[in-house]
C-alpha positions as CSV (number, residue, x, y, z in Angstrom):
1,X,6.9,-33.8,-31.5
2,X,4.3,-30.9,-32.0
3,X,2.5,-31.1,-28.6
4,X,6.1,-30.7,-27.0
5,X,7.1,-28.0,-29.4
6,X,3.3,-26.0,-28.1
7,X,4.0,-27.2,-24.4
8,X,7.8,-25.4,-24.9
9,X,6.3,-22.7,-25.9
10,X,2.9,-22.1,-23.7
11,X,5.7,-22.1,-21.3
12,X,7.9,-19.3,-22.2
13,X,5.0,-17.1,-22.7
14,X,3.7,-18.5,-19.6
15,X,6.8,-17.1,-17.9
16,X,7.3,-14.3,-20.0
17,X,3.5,-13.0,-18.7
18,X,4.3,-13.6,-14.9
19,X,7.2,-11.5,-14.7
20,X,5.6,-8.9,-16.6
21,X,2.5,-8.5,-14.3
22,X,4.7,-9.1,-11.5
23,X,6.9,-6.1,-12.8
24,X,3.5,-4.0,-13.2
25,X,2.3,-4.9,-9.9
26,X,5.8,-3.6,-8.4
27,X,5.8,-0.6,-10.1
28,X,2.0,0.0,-9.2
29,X,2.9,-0.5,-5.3
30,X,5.8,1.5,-5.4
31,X,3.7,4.3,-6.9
32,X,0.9,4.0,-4.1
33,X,3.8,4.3,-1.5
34,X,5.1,7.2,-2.8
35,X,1.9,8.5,-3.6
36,X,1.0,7.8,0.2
37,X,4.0,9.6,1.5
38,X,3.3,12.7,-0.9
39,X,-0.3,12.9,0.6
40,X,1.0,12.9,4.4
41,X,3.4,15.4,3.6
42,X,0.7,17.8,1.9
43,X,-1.9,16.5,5.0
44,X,1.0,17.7,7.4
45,X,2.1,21.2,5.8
46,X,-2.2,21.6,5.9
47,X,-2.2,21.1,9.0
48,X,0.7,23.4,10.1
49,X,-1.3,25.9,7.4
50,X,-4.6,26.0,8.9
51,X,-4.5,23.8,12.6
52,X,-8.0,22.3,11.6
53,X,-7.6,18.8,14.4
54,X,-9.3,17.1,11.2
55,X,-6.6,17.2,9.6
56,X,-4.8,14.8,12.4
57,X,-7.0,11.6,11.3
58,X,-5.6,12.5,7.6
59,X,-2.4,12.4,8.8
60,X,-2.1,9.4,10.7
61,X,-4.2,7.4,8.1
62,X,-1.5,8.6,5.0
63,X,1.1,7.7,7.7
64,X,0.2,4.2,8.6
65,X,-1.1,3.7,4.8
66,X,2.4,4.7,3.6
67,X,3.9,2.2,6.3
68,X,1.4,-0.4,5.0
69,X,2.4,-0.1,1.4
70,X,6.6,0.4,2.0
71,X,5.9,-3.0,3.7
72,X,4.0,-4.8,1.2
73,X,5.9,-3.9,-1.4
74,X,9.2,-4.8,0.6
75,X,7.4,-7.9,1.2
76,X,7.5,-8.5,-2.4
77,X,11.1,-7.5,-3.3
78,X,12.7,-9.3,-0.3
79,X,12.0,-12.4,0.6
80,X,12.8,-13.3,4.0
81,X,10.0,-10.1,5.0
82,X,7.5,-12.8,3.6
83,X,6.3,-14.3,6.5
84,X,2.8,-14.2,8.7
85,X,4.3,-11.1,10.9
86,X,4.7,-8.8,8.1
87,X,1.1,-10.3,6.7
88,X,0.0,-9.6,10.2
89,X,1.4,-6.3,10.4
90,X,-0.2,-5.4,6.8
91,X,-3.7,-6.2,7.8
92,X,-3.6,-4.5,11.2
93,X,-2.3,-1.3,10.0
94,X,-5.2,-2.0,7.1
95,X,-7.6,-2.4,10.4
96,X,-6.4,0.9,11.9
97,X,-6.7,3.0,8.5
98,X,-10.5,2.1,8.5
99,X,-11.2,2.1,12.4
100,X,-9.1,5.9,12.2
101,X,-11.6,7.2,8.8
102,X,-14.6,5.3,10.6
103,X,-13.5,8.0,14.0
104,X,-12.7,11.0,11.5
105,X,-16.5,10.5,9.9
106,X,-18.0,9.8,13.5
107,X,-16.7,12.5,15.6
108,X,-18.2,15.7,15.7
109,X,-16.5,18.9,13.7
110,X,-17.7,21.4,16.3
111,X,-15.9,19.8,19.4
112,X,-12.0,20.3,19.7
């Protein structure tokens, strides 16, 4: 009778747990989306502000990062979006974030 009574119980906090991290996780990827979208708007009024081309790379890396996380995180709340083309789509615009900062840090600031 005891073991079942511990087993009962290991497993309500075991659910109990889950859907509170999966709660915090949702709330911590919505947060990076918005987050994402506040920095390409800031990167785009900078740009209009000062036209350093620099700036460009910024934008399209807060762009495709704020794409990236809308999808993950719809990923999460719907279910039918969880399939290998959205996980595809995920990691290639995670691809093109770094190969876009590798070309920001490469190219040189004196040339337009």
């Amino acid at each position: 009778m005891m073991p079942d009574l511990i087993s009962i119980f290991m497993s309500i906090y075991s659910i109990f747990v889950m859907e509170t991290i999966e709660s915090i996780e949702l709330i911590i990827s919505a947060s990076i989306a918005i987050f994402s979208v506040l920095l390409l708007v800031v990167s785009i009024s900078g740009y209009r502000k000062t036209r350093i081309r620099l700036t460009i790379y910024a934008i399209i890396i807060f762009g495709l990062f704020a794409i990236q996380q809308f999808l993950d995180l719809l990923d999460d709340v719907i279910p039918i979006l969880d399939n290998t083309i959205t996980d595809l789509v995920v990691h290639s615009s995670t691809l093109a974030i770094l190969i876009i900062f590798f070309l920001a840090i490469i190219r040189d600031p004196t040339k337009s």
